[in-house]
KOLFI-194036 format. One line per field, with one value per residue: z negated, y, x negated of N, C-alpha, C in turn; residue number from 1. Coordinates in Angstrom, 1 decimal, padded with zeros to 4 digits, m for minus. Atoms other than C-alpha are relative to their C-alpha. Layout:
N
n.pz	Z,...
n.py	Y,...
n.px	X,...
ca.pz	Z,...
ca.py	Y,...
ca.px	X,...
c.pz	Z,...
c.py	Y,...
c.px	X,...
seq	NUM,...
***
This chain:
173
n.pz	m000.7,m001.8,m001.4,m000.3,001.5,m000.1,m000.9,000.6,001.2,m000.9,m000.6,000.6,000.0,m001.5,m000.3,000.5,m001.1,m001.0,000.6,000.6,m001.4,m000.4,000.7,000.8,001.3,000.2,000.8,m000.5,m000.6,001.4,m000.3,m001.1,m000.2,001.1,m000.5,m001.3,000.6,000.4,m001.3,m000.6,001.1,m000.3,m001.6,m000.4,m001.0,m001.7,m001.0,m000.6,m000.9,001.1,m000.8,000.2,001.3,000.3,m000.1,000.5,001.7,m000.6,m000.5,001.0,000.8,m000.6,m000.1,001.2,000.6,000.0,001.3,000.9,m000.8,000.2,002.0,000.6,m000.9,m000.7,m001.6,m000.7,000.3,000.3,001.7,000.1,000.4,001.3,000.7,000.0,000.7,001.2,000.0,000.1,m001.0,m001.0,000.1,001.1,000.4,m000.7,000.5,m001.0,m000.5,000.7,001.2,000.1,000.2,m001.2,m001.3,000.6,m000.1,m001.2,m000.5,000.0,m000.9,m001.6,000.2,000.3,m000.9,m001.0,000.5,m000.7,m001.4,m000.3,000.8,m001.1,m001.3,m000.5,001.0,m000.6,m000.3,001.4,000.3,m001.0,000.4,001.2,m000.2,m000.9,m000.1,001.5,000.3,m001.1,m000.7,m001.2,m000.5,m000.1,001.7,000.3,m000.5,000.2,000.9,m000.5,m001.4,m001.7,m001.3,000.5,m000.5,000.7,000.8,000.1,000.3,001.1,000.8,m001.0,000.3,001.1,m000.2,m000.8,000.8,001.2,m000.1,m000.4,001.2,000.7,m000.5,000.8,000.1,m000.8,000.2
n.py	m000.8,m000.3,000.4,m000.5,000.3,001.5,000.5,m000.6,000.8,001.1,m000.9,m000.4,001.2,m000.3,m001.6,m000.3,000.8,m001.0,m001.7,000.7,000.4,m001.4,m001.2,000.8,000.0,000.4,m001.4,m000.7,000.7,m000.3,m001.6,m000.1,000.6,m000.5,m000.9,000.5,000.4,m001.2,m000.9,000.5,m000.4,m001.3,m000.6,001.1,m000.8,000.0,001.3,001.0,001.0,001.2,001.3,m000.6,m000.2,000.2,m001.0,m001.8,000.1,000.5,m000.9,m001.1,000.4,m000.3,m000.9,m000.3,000.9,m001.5,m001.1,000.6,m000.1,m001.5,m000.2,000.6,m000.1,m001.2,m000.2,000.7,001.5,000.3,000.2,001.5,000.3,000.0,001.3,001.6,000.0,m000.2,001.1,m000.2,000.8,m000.3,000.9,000.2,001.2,000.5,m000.5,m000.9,000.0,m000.5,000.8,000.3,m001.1,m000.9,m000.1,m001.3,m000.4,m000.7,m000.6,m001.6,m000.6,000.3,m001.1,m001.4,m000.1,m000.7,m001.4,m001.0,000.0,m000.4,m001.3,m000.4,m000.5,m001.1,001.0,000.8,001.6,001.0,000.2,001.0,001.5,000.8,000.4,001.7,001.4,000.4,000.0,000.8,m000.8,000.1,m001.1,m001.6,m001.0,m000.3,m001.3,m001.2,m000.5,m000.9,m000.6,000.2,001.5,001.4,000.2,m000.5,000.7,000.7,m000.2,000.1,001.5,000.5,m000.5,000.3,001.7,000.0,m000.8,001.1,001.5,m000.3,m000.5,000.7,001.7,000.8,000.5,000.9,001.2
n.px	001.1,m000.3,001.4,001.6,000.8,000.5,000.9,001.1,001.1,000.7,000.8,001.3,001.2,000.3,000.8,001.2,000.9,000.5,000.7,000.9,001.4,000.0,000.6,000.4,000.0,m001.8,m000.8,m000.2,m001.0,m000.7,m001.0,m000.9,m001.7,m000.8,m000.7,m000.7,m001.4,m001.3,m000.1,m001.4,m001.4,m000.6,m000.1,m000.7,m001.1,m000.3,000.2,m001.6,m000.1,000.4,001.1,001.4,000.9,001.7,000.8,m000.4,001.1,001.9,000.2,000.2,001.3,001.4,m000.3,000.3,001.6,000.7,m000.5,000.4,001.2,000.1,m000.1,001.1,000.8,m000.3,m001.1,001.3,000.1,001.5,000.1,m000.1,001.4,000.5,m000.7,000.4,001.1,000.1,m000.7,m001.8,m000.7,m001.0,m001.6,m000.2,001.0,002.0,001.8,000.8,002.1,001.2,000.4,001.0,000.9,000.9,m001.1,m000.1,001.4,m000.2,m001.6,m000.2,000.9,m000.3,m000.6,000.4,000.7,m001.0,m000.4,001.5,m000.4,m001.3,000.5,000.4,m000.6,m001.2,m000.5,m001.5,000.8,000.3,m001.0,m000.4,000.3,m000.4,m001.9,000.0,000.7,m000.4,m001.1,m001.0,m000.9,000.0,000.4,m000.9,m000.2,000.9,000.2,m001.2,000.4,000.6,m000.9,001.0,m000.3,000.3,001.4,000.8,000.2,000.9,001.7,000.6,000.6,000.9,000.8,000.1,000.6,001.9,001.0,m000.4,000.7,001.8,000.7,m000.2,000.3,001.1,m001.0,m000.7,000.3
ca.pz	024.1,028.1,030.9,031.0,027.2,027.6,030.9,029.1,026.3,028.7,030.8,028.1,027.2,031.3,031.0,028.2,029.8,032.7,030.4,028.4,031.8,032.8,030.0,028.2,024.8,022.7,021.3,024.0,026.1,023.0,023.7,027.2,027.7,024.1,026.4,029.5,027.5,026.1,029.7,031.0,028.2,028.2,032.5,032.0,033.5,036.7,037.7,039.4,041.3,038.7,041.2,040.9,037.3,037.2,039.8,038.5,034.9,036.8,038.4,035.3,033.2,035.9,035.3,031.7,031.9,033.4,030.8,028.2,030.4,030.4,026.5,025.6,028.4,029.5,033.6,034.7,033.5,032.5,028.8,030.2,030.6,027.1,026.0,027.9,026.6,023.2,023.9,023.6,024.7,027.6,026.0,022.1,022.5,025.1,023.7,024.7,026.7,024.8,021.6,022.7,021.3,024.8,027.2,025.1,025.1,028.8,029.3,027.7,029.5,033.0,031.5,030.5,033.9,035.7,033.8,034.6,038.6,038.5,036.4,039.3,042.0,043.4,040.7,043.3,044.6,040.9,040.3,043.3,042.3,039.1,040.1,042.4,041.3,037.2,037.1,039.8,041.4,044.8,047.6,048.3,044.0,044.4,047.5,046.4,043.0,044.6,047.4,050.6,053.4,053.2,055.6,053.5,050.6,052.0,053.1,049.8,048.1,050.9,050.1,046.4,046.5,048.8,046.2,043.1,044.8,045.6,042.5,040.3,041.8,038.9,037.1,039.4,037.7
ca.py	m007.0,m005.9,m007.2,m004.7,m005.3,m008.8,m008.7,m006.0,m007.7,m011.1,m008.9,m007.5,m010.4,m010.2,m006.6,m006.6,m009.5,m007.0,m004.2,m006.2,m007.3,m003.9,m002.2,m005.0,m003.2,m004.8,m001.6,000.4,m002.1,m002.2,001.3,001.5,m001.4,000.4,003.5,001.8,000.4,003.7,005.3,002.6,003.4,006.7,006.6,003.7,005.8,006.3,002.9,001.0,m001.4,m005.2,m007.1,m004.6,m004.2,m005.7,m004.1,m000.4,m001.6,m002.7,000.9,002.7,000.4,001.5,005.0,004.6,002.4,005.6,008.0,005.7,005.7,009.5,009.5,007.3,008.0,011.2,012.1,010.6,007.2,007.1,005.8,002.3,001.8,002.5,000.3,m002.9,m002.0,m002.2,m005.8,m005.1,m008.3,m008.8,m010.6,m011.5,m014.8,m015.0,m015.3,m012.3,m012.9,m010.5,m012.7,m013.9,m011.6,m011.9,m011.8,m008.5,m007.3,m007.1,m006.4,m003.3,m002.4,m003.5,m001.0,001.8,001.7,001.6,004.4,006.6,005.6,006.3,010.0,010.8,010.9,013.1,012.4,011.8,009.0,007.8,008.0,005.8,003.2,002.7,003.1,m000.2,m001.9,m001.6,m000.9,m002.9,m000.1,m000.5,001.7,003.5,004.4,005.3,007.9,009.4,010.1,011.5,012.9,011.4,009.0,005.1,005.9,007.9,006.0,003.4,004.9,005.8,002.3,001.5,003.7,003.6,m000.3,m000.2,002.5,000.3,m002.8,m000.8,000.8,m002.0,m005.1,m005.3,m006.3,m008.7,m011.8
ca.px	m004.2,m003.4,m005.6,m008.1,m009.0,m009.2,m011.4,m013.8,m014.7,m015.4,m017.4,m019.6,m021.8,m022.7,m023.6,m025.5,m027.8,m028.2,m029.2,m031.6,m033.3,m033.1,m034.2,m035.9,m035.4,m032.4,m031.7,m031.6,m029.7,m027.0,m026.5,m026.0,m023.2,m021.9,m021.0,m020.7,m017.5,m016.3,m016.9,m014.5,m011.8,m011.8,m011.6,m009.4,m006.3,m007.5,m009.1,m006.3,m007.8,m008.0,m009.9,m013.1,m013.6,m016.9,m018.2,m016.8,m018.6,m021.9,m021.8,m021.1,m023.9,m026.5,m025.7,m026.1,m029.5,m030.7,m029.7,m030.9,m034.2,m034.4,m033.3,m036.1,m039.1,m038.1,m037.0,m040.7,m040.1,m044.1,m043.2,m042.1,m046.0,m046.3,m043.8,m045.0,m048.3,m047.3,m045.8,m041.8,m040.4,m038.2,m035.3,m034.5,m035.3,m038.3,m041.9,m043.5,m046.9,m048.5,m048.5,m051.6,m054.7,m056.7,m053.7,m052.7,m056.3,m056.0,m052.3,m053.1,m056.3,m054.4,m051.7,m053.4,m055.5,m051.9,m050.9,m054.0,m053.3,m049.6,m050.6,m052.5,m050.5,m047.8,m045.1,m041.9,m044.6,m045.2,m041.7,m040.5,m042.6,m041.7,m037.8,m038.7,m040.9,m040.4,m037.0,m035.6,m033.8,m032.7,m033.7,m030.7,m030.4,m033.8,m033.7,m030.2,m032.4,m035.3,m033.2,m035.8,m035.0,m035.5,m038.4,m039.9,m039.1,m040.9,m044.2,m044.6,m044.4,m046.6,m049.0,m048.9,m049.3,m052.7,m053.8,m052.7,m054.4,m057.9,m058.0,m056.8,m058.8,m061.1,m058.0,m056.7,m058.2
c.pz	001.5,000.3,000.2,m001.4,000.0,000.9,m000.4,m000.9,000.7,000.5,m000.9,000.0,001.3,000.0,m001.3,000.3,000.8,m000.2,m000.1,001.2,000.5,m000.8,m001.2,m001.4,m000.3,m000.4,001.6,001.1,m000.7,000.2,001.2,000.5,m001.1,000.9,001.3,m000.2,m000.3,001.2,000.5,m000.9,m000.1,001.8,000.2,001.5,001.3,000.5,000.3,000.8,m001.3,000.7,000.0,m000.9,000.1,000.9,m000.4,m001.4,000.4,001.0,m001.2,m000.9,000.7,m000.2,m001.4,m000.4,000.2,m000.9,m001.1,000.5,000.1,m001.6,m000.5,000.5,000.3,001.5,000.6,000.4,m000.9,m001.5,000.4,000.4,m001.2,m001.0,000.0,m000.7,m001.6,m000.3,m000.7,000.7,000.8,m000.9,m001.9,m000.6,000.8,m001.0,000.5,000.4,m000.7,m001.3,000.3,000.0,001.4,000.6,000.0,000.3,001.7,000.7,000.2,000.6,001.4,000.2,000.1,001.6,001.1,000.4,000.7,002.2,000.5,m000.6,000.9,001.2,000.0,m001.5,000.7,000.1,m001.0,m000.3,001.0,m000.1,m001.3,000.0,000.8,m000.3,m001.6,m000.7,000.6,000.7,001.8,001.0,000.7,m001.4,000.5,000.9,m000.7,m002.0,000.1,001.0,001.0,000.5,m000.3,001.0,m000.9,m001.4,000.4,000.6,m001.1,m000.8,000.9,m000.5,m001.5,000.1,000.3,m001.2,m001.3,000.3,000.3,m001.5,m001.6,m000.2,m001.1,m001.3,000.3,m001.3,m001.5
c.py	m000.1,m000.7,000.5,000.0,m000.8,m000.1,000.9,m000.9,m001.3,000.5,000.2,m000.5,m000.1,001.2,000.2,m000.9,000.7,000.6,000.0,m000.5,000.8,000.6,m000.6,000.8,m000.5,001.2,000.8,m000.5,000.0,001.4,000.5,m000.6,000.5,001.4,000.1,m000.4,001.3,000.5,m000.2,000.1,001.1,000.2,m001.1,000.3,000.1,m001.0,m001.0,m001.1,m001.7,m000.8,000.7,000.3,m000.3,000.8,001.3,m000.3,000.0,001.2,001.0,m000.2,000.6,001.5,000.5,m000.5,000.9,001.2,m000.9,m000.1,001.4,000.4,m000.1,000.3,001.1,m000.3,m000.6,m001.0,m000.6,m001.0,m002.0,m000.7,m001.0,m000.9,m001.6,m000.4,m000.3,m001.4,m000.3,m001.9,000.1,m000.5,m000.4,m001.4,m000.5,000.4,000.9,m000.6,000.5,m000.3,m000.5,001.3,000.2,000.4,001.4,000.7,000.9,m000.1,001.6,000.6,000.0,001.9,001.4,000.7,000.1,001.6,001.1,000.3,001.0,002.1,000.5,000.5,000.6,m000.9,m000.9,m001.9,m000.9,m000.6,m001.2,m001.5,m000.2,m000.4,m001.8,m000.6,m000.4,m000.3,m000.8,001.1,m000.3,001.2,001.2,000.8,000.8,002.1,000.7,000.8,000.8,000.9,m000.1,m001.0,m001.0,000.1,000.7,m000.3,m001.2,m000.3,000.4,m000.7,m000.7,000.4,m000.2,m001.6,m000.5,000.6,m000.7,m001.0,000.6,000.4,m000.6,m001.4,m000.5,m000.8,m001.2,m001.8,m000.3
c.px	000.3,m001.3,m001.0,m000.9,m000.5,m001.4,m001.4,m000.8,m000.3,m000.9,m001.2,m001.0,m001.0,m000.8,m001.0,m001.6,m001.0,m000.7,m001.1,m001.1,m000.6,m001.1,m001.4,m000.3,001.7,000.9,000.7,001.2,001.5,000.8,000.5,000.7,001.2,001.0,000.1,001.6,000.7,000.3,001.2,001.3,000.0,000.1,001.3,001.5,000.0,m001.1,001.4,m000.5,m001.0,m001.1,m001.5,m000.6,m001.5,m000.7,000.3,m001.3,m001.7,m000.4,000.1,m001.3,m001.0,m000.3,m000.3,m001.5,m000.7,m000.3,m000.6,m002.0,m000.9,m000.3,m001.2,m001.9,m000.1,000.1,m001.2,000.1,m001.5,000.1,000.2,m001.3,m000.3,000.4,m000.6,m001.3,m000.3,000.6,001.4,m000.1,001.1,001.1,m000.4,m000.4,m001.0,m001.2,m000.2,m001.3,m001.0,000.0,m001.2,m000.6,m000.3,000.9,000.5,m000.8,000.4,001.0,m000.7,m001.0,000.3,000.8,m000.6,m000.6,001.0,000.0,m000.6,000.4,001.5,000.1,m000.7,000.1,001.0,001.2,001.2,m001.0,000.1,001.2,000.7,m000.3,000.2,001.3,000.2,m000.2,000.2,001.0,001.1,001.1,000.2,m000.2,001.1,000.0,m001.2,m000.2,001.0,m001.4,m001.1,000.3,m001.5,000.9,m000.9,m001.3,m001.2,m000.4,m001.3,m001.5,m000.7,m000.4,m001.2,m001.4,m000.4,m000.3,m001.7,m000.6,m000.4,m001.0,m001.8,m000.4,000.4,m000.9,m001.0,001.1,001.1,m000.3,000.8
seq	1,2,3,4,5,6,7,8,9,10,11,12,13,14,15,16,17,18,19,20,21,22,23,24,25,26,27,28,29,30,31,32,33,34,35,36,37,38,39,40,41,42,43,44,45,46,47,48,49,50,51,52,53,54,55,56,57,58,59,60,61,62,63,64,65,66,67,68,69,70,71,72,73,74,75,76,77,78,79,80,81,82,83,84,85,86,87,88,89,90,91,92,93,94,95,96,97,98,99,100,101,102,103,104,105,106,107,108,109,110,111,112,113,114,115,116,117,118,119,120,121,122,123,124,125,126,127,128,129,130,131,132,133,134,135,136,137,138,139,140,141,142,143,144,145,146,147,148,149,150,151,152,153,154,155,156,157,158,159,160,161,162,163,164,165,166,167,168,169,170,171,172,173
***
């Protein structure tokens, strides 16, 4: 097996980790380091530089977490709501929180009453904060996806946040 086979398959275990924290379904994670790997084997040819594999793979995986995000959610994102609401666990072997009846109870009443907020507003706005704050996106991914500026990016989380925290606060506790 060459060098780049070897360091792939080490690699994997890493990136699906990522996915999984990412995407917190196992499935879905599963499938986007599945064609994060083929991406890098079929492009294998023209990466040349050995010392950067991981990051090249950890730029293609984010690429696919997206597309698996789209796949599953549609281009909104609004579905990963519905998901947490439904108590997915993050990870295969964490407890989920929402094993407990009450804690569930009012997960999903926190959720739904997100939901409703984020369905309300402009959607780039909606969209921005979910890219940040749900998905962990960073704020350059975020503007190049909505195409704005980081100032603008972040009067919006600004804004959205204040609105979240006024019209969430019965929820707080």
């Amino acid at each position: 097996m060459d060098p780049f086979h070897c360091q792939l398959g080490q690699l994997r275990p890493a990136l699906l980790r990522s996915a999984r924290k990412r995407l917190r379904n196992p499935t879905w994670a599963e499938d986007a380091v599945s064609e994060t790997v083929l991406a890098a084997l079929q492009r294998q040819p023209e990466f040349h530089d050995p010392a950067r594999l991981r990051a090249w793979l950890y730029g293609i995986l984010r690429h696919k977490i997206t597309d698996q995000l789209r796949l599953h959610l549609g281009h909104d994102g609004q579905g990963v709501l519905t998901e947490a609401a439904e108590g997915e666990p993050a990870e295969l072997d964490d407890p989920s929180p929402l094993a407990d009846p009450m804690h569930g109870a009012a997960s999903r009443q926190f959720i739904q009453a997100l939901q409703r907020q984020l369905t309300a507003m402009p959607n780039t706005q909606a969209r921005a904060f979910m890219l940040r704050e749900l998905l962990g996106e960073g704020p350059q991914a975020i503007c190049d996806e909505l195409a704005i500026t980081t100032g603008n990016l972040w009067v919006m989380l600004h804004r959205t946040r204040y609105r979240l925290r006024d019209a969430l606060a019965e929820h707080r506790a």
